[in-house]
C-alpha positions as semicolon CSV with decimal commas, in nm:
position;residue;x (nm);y (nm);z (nm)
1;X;-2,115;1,907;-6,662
2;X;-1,773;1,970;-6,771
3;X;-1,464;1,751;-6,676
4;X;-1,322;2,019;-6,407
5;X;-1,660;2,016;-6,273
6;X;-1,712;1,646;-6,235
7;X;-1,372;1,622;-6,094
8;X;-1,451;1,902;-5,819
9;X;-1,766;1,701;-5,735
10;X;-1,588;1,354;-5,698
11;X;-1,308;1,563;-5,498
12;X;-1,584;1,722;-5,281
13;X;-1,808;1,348;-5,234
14;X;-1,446;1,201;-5,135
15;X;-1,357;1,473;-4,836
16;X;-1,746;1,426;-4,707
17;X;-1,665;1,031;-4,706
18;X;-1,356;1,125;-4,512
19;X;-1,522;1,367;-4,324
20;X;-1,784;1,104;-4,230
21;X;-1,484;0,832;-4,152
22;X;-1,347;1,101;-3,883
23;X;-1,679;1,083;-3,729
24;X;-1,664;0,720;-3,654
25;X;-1,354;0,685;-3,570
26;X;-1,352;0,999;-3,316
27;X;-1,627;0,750;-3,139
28;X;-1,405;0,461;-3,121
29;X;-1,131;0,722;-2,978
30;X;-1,373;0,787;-2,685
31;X;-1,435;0,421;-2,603
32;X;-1,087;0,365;-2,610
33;X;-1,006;0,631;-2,357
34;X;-1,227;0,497;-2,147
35;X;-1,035;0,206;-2,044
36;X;-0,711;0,356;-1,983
37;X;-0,636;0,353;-1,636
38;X;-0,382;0,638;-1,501
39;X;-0,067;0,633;-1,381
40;X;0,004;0,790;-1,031
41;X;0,024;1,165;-1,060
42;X;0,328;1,180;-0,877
43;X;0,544;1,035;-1,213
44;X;0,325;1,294;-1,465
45;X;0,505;1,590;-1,317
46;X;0,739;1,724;-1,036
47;X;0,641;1,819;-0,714
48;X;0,480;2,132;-0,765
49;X;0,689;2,288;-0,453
50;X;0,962;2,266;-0,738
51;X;0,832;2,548;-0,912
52;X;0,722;2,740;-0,624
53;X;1,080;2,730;-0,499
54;X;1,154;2,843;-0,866
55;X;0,880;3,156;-0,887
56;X;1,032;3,233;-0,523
57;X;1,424;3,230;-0,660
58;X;1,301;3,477;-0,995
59;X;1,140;3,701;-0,742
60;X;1,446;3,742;-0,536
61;X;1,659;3,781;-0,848
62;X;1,455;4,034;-0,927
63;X;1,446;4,205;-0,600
64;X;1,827;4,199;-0,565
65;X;1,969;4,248;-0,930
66;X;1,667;4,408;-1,109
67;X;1,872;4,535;-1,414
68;X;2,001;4,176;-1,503
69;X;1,632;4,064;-1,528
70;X;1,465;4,368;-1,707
71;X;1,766;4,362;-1,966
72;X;1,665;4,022;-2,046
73;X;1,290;4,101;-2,055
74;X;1,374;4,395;-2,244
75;X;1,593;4,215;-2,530
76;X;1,283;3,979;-2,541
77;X;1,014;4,207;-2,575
78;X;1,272;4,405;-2,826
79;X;1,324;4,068;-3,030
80;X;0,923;3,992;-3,036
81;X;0,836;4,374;-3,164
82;X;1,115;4,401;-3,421
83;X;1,008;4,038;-3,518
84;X;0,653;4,204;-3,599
85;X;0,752;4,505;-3,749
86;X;0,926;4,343;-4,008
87;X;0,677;4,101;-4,105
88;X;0,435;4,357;-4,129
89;X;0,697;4,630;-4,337
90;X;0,721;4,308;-4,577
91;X;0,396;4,275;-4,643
92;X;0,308;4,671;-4,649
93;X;0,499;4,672;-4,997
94;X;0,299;4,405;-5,103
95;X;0,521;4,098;-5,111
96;X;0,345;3,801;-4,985
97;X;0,702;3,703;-4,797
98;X;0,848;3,637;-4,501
99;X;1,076;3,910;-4,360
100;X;1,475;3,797;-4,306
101;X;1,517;3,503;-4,040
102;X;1,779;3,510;-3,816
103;X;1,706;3,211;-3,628
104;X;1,922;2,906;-3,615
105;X;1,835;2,583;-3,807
106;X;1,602;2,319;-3,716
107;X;1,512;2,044;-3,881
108;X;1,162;2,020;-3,780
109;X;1,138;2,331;-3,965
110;X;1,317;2,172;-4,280
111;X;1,011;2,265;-4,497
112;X;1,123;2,585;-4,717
113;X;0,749;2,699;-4,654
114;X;0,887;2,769;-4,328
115;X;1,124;3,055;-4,423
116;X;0,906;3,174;-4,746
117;X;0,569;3,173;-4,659
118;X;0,512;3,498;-4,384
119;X;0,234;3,316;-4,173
120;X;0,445;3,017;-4,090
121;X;0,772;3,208;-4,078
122;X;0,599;3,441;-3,835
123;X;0,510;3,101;-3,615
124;X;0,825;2,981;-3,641
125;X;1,085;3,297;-3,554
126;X;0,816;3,400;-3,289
127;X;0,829;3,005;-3,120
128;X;1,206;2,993;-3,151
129;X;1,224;3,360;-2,932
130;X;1,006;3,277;-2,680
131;X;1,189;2,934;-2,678
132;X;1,493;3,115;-2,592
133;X;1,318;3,387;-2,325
134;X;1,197;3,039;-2,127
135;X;1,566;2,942;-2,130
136;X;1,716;3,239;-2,042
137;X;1,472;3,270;-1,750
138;X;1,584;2,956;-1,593
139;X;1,925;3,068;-1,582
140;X;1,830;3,369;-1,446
141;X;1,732;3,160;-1,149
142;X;2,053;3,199;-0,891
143;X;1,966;3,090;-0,535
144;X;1,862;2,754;-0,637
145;X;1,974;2,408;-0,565
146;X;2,198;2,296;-0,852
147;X;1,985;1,983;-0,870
148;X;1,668;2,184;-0,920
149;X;1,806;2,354;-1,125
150;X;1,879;2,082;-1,358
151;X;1,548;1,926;-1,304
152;X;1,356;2,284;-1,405
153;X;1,611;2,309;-1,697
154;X;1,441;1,952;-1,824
155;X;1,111;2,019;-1,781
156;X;1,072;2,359;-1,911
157;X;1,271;2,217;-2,220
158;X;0,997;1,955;-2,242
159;X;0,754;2,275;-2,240
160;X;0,960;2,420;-2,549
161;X;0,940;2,079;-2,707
162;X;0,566;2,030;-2,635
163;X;0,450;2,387;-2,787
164;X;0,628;2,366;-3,111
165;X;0,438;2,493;-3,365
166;X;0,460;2,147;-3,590
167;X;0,306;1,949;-3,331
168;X;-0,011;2,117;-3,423
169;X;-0,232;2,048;-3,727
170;X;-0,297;2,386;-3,777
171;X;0,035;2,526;-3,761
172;X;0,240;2,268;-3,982
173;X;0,227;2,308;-4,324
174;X;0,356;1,965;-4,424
175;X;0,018;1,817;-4,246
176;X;-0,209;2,040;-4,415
177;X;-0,047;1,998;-4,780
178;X;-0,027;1,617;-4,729
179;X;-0,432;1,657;-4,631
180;X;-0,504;1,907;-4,876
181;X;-0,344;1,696;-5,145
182;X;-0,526;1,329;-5,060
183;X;-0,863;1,516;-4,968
184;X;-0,841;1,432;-4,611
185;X;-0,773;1,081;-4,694
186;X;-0,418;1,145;-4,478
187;X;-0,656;1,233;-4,157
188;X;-0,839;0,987;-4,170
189;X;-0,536;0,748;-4,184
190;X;-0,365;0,958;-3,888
191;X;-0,666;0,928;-3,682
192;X;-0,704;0,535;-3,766
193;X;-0,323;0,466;-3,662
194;X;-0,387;0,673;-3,349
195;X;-0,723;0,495;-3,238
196;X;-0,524;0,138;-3,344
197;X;-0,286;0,254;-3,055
198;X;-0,499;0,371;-2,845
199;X;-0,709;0,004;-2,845
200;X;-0,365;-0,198;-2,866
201;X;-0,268;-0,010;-2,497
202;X;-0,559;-0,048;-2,309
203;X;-0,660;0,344;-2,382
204;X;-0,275;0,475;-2,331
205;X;-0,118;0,653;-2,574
206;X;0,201;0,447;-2,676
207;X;0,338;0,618;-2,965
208;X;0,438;0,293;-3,174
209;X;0,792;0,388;-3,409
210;X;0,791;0,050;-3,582
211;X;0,525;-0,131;-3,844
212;X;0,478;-0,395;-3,588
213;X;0,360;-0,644;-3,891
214;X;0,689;-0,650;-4,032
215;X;0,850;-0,828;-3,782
216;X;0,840;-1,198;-3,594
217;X;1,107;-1,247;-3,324
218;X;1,229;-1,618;-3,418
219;X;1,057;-1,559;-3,769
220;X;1,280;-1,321;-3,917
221;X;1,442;-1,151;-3,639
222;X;1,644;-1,310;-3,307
223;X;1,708;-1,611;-3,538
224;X;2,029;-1,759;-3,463
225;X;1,989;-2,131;-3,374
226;X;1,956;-2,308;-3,073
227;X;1,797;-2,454;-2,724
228;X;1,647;-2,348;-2,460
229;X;1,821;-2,588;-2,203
230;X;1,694;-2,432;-1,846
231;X;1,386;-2,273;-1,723
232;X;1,242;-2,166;-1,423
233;X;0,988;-1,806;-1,321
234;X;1,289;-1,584;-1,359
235;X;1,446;-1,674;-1,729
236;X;1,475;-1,898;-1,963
237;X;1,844;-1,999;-2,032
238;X;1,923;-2,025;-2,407
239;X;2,243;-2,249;-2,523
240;X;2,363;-2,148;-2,890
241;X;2,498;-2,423;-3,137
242;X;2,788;-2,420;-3,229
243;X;2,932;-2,303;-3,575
244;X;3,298;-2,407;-3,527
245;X;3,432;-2,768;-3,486
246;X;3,626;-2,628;-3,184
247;X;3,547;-2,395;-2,890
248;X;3,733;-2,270;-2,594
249;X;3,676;-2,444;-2,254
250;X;3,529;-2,168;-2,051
251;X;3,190;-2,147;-2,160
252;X;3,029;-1,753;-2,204
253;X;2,713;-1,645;-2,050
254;X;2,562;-1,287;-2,130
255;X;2,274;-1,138;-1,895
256;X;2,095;-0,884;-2,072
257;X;1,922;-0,624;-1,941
258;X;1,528;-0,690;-1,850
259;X;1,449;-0,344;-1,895
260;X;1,383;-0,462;-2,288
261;X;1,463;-0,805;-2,464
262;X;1,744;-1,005;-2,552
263;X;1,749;-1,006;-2,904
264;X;1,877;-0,660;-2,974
265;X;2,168;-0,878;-2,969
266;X;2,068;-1,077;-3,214
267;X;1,830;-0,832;-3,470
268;X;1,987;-0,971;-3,808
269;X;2,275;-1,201;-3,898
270;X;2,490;-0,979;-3,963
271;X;2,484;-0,769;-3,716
272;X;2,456;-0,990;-3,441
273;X;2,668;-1,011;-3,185
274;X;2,527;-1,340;-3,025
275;X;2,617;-1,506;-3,365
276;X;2,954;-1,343;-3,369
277;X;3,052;-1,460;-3,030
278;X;2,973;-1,824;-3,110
279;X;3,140;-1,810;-3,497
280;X;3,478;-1,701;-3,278
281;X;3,453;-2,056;-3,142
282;X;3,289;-1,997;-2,814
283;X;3,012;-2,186;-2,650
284;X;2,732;-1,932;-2,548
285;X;2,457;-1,928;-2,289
286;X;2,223;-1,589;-2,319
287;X;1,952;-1,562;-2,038
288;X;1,645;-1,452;-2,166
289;X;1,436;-1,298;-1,876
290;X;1,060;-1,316;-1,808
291;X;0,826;-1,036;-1,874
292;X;0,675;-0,961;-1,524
293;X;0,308;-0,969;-1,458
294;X;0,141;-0,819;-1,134
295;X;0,227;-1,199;-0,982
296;X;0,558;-1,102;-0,945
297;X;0,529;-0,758;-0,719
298;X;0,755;-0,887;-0,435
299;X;1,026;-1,039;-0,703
300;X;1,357;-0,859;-0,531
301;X;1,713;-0,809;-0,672
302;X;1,776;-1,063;-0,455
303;X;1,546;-1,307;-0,686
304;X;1,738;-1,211;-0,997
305;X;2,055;-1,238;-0,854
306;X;1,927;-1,604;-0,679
307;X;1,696;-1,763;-0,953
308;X;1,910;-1,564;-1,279
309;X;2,251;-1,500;-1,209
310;X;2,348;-1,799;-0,952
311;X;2,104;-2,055;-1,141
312;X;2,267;-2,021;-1,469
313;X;2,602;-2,006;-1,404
314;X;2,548;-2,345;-1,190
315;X;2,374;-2,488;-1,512
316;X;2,636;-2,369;-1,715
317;X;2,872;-2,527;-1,507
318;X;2,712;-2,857;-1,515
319;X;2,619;-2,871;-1,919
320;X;2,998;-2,784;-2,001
321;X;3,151;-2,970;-1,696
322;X;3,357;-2,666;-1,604
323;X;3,420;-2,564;-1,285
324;X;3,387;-2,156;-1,446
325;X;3,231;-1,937;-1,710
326;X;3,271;-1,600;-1,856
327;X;3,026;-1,344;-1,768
328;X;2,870;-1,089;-1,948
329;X;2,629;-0,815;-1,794
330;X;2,450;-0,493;-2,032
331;X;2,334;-0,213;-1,860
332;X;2,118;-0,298;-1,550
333;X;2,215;-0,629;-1,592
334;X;2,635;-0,546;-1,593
335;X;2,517;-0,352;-1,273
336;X;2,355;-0,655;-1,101
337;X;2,644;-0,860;-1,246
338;X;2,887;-0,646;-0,975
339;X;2,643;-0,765;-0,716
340;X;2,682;-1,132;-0,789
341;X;3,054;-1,066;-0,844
342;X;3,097;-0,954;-0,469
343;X;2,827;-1,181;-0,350
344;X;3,065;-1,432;-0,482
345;X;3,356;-1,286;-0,352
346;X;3,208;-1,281;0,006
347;X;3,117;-1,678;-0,033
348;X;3,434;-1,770;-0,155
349;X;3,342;-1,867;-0,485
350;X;3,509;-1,856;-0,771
351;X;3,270;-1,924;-1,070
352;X;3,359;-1,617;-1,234
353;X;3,658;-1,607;-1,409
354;X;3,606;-1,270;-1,611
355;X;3,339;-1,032;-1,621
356;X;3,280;-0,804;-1,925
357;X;3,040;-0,486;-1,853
358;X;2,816;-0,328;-2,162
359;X;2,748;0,032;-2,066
360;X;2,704;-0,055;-1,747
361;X;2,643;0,183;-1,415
362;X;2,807;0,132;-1,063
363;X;2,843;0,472;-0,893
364;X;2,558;0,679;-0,937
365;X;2,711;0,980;-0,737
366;X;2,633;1,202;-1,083
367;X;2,276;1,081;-1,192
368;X;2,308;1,292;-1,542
369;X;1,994;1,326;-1,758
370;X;1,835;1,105;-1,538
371;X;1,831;1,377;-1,169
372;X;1,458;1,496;-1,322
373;X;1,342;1,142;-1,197
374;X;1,553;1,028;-0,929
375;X;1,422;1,281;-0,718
376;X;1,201;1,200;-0,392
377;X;0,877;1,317;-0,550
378;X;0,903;1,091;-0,834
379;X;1,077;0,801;-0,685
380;X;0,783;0,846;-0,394
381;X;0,550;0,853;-0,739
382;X;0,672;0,521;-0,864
383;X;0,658;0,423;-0,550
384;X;0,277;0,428;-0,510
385;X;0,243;0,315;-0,899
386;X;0,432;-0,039;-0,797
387;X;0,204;-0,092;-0,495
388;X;-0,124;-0,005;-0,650
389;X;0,023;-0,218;-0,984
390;X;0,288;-0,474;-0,878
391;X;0,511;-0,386;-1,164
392;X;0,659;-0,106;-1,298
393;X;0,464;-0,121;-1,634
394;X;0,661;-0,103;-1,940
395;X;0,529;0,183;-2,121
396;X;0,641;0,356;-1,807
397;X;0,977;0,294;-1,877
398;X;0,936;0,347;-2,194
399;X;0,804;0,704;-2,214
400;X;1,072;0,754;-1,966
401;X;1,306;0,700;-2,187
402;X;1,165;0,861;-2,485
403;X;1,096;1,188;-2,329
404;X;1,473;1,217;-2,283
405;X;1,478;1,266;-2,674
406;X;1,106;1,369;-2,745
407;X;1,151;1,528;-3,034
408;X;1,292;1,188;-3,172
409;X;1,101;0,950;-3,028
410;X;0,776;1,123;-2,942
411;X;0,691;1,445;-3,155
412;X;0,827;1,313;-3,500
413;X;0,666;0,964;-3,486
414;X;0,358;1,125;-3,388
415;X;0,334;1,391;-3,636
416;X;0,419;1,095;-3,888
417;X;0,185;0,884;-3,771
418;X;-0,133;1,086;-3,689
419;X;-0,124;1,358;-3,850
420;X;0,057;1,281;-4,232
421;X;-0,184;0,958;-4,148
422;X;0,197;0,805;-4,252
423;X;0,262;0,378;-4,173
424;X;0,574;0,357;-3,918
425;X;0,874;0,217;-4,050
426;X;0,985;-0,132;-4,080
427;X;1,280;-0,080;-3,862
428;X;1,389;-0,360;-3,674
429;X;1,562;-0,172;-3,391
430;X;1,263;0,083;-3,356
431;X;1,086;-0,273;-3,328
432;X;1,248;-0,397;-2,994
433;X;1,231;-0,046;-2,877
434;X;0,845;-0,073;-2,844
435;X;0,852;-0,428;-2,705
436;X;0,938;-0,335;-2,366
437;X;0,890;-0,535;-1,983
438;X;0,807;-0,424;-1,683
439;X;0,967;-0,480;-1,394
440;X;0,865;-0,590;-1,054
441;X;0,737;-0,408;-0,805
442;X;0,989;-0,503;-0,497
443;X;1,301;-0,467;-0,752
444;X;1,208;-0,080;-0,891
445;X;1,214;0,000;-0,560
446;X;1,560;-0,144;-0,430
447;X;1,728;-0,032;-0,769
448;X;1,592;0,336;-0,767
449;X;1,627;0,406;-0,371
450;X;1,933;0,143;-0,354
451;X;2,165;0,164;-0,524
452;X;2,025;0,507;-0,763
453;X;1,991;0,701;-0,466
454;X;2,176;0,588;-0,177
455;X;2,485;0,441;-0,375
456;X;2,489;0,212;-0,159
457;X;2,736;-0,035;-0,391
458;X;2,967;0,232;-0,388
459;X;2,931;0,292;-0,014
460;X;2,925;-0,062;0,061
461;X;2,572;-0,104;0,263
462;X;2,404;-0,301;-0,019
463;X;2,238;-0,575;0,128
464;X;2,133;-0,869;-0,059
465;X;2,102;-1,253;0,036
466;X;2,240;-1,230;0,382
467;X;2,526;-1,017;0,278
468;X;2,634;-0,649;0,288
469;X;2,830;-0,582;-0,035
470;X;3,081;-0,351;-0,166
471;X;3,211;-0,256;-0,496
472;X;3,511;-0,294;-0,378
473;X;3,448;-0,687;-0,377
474;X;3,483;-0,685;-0,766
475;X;3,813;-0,863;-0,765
476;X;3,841;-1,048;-1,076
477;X;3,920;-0,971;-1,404
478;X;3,717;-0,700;-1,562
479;X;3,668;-0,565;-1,905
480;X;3,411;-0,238;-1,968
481;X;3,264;-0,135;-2,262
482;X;3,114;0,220;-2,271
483;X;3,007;0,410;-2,484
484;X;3,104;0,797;-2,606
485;X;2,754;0,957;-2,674
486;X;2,553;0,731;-2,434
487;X;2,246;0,954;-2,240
488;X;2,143;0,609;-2,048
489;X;2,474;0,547;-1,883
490;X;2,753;0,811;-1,939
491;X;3,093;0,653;-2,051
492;X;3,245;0,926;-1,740
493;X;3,027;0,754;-1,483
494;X;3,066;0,373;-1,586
495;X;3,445;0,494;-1,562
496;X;3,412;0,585;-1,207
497;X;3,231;0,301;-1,090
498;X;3,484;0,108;-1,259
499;X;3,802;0,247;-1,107
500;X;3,641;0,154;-0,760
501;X;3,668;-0,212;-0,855
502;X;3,964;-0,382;-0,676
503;X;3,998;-0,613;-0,962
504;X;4,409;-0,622;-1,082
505;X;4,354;-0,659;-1,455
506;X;4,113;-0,369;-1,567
507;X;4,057;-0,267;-1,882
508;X;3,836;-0,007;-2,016
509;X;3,722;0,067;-2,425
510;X;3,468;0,336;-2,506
511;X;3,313;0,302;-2,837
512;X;3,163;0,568;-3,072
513;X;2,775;0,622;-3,075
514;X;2,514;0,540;-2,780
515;X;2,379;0,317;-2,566
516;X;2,253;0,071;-2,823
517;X;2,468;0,151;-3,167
518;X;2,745;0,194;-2,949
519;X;2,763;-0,229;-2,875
520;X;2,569;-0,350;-3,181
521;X;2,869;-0,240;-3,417
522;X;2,977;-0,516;-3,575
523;X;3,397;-0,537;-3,750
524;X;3,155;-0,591;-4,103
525;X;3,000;-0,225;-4,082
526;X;3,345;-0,049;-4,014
527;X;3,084;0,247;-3,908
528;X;3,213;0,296;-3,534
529;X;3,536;0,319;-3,370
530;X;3,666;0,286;-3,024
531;X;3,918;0,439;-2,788
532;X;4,160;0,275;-2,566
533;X;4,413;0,348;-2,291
534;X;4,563;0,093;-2,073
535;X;4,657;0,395;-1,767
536;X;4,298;0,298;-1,601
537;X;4,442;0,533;-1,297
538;X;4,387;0,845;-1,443
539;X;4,078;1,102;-1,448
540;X;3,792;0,994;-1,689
541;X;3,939;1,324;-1,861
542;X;4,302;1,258;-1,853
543;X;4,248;0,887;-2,004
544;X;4,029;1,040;-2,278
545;X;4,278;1,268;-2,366
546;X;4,596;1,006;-2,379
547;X;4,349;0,746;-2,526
548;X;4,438;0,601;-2,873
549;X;4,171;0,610;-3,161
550;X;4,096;0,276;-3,340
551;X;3,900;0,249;-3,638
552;X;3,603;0,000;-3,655
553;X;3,458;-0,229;-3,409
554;X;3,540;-0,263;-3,070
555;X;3,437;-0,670;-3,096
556;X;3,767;-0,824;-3,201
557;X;3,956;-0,627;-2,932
558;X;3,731;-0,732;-2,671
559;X;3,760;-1,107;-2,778
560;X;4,145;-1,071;-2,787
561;X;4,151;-0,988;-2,444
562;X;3,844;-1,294;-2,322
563;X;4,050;-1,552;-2,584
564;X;4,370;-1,556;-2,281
565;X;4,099;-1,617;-2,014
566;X;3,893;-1,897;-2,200
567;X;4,132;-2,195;-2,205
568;X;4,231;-2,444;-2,433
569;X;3,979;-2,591;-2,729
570;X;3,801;-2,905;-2,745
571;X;3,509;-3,046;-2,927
572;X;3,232;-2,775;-2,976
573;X;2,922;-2,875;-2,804
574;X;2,545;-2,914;-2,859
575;X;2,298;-2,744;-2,672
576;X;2,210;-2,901;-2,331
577;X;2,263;-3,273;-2,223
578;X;2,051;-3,573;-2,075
579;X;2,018;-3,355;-1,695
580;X;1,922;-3,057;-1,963
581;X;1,738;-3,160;-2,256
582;X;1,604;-2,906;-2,480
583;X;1,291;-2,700;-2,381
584;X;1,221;-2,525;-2,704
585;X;1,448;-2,391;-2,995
586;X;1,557;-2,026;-2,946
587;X;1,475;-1,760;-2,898
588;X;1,234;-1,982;-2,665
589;X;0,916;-1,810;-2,508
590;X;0,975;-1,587;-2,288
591;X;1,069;-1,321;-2,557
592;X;0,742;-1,351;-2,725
593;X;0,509;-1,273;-2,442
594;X;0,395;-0,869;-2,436
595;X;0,411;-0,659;-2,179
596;X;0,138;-0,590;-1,909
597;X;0,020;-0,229;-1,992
């Protein structure tokens, strides 16, 4: 037997082994399906009245202004039969080649195989028209509700983004090289990472973006020092040390959202901001909330605002003998910080001397990306999923999230992952996105049909702990931080909840980038920079358009404006004292503890 010949038989014995691996392992995918247990059907998809109203608004387009529609259908069908004819005109003079392609970039087609080889080139132009047809159809659509509108906009964009041709084995050519090329060794690797997900979620398909081995929050991420000085079933309350020989008076405590963890402020040294707060010669508390089991189904707002907000600020009080603090509140948490704030207000206490707001949400007037799922049918959905569960479970959430960018952070990790049988990156941030919480039951509930769809902050009917509260009880001094590209909570609409404030000192910043970049840009990157405009009065327009462009971080500005409102400097202080002795070092255990799936 020659060389080539031996090699072609090892080749062929190594694609049977794999062959034989795929086997077993398509097994193990079966048992692990078998324990998943489904969500309600009302979150997997819209109320299926939704498209009826749709098919009912095409027909009466069609019956009232028949030649807008057939022009349309005719520059489709056009498109598709011109598309053909010149593939097949290419390859009639012999040329294995893909005809010219006029279709825009895209970078899941970034392979040149793509544009030179006439099979996939045929996939691709073909996908992209009758990506375009689906689009044009919905805005054919006249006689229908703005909001449905939006909502069938979404999900027949998640239809475009579901069919692509690369989220199919046999129809993207850098999975079959990449198999090809290892023998099938990258399938079997694929299929292993997707059965190791599979198991890890209780048979639910939680696309991980991280190498979840790389990481240990308080090993070698969420590592700045210090003591967990307070706990009770709502949070632990974390005190950092000090790094200065001085710090200002008024003590600083930051309420994170318990949507996800803390410690995305506090990924790496340097770009922490929990470390940067305290080396600016403050003394910071951070609450670090508890990751909800099914125990904690009738946990209200009422209980965060009670057992979280009101219990640390006390203990804050009474470990820095100060009669105030500084508040901070990101995201759901800056929006539940506006409750205390006029709960406060309405009690007559004055506790809080500033508040400073992360990309936070008060009016929710314009829901924006999210209007797919703050409809009745999936808010009823959720609904029934919290009273069958108790919690909102966090991979709920999470694919929530995700599917706003699927391509992102649904197709492209999973074509990675399962199909170029590739390890996910050791990416801290991708890290915290995947360790999620879930939220309680009672809480989903008051948020979503609350204060998402009622508004009732903003119309000033929010009850909570005896009281009925207004935005307009926000009286004190406020600082918000938005930011410009944010899909979570739109710098426009934190600006309009923010003018409704009757606070006297406002001041707004909106910083480059999104929801998470957008905050985590520390002065040593000099990556992001930030807008300002002191005339708070004007349209969220108008204020853009006078607002002055700064370079870099938004962090130093911010801290020149808390420095006036944090009083004079004495002797920096250790964590807790003999009422609070220290529980555990930070980042303490309530980070560490998974998620329910």
């Amino acid at each position: 037997m020659t060389i080539k010949e031996t090699e072609q038989s090892n080749n062929i014995a190594h694609l049977d082994e794999n062959i034989a691996k795929i086997e077993g392992l398509t097994e193990r995918l079966a048992r692990a399906l078998t324990k998943r247990q489904p969500t309600n059907p009302g979150i997997a998809s819209p109320d299926k009245e939704l498209f009826a109203r749709a098919a009912s608004a095409y027909w009466q387009e069609w019956m009232q202004n028949p030649a807008k529609i057939l022009e349309h259908q005719v520059a489709y069908w056009g498109k598709s039969l011109k598309h053909i004819v010149d593939a097949q005109h290419v390859l009639a003079q012999g040329k294995l080649a893909a005809p010219e392609d006029p279709t825009p970039e895209d970078r899941r087609f970034s392979n040149p195989v793509w544009k030179t080889n006439p099979y996939f080139n045929f996939i691709k132009q073909q996908y992209q028209i009758n990506s375009e047809a689906l689009k044009q159809a919905i805005e054919d659509i006249e006689d229908i509700d703005e909001t449905e509108k939006r909502r069938l906009r979404y999900f027949s964009q998640q239809i475009v983004d579901m069919m692509a041709p690369t989220n199919f084995f046999a129809t993207n050519p850098d999975a079959l090289m990449k198999a090809i090329e290892t023998e099938g060794e990258s399938v079997v690797k694929g299929l292993e990472n997707l059965v190791a997900d599979l198991e890890a979620n209780d048979g639910e398909l939680v696309v991980r973006l991280a190498d979840d081995t790389a990481f240990q929050v308080g090993g070698n991420i969420a590592t700045s020092p210090g003591k967990v000085v307070f706990r009770n079933r709502m949070m632990e309350l974390i005190q950092y040390s000090p790094s200065t020989e001085k710090v200002h008076d008024i003590p600083v405590v930051l309420f994170p959202p318990w949507i996800n963890k803390f410690y995305i402020l506090d990924l790496k040294e340097k770009n922490s901001l929990i470390k940067w707060v305290v080396d600016q010669g403050y003394t910071l508390f951070v609450v670090s909330w508890v990751n909800p089991d099914r125990s904690y189904a009738d946990v209200g707002m009422e209980d965060y605002v009670q057992d979280g907000y009101l219990q640390a600020i006390d203990t804050v009080k009474s470990i820095c003998g100060t009669k105030q603090v500084n508040a901070i509140g990101y995201c759901i948490a800056g929006t539940t910080l506006h409750l205390t704030l006029a709960l406060l207000k309405k009690r007559g206490d004055t506790s809080i001397k500033s508040a400073t707001f992360f990309t936070s949400l008060t009016d929710f007037s314009e829901q924006g990306e999210f209007t797919p799922f703050l409809q009745d049918d999936f808010v009823d959905g959720i609904e029934a999923e919290v009273n069958q569960n108790g919690i909102l479970r966090s991979f709920i959430m999470g694919r929530t999230m995700s599917f706003l960018r699927s391509n992102d952070l649904v197709y492209q990790p999973a074509i990675r992952n399962y199909m170029m049988g590739e390890t996910p990156p050791a990416f801290d941030l991708l890290y915290w996105n995947g360790d999620g919480s879930g939220l309680p039951g009672r809480m989903t509930v008051q948020y979503l049909r609350g204060l998402c769809q009622r508004n009732e902050l903003i119309e000033g009917t929010f009850e909570l702990l005896g009281e009925t509260l207004s935005i307009k009880d926000v009286s004190v001094p406020i600082c918000s931080i938005a930011t410009e590209t944010d899909h979570i909570a739109p710098w426009k609409d934190c600006y309009r909840g923010f003018g409704k404030t009757s606070s006297r000192s406002k001041t707004f910043i909106v910083g480059q980038s999104g929801h998470i970049a957008g905050i985590v840009n520390p002065p040593s990157k000099k990556k992001y920079g930030h807008y300002t405009n002191d005339d708070v009065k004007l349209s969220a327009d108008d204020w853009m358009a006078g607002a002055e462009f700064h370079e870099g971080s938004w962090w130093p500005r911010w801290e020149a404006w808390l420095k006036p409102r944090s009083g004079k400097l004495v002797p920096a202080r250790e964590p807790g004292d003999s009422d609070h002795p220290a529980l555990a070092d930070a980042p303490g255990d309530y980070v560490k503890v998974k998620a329910t799936i």
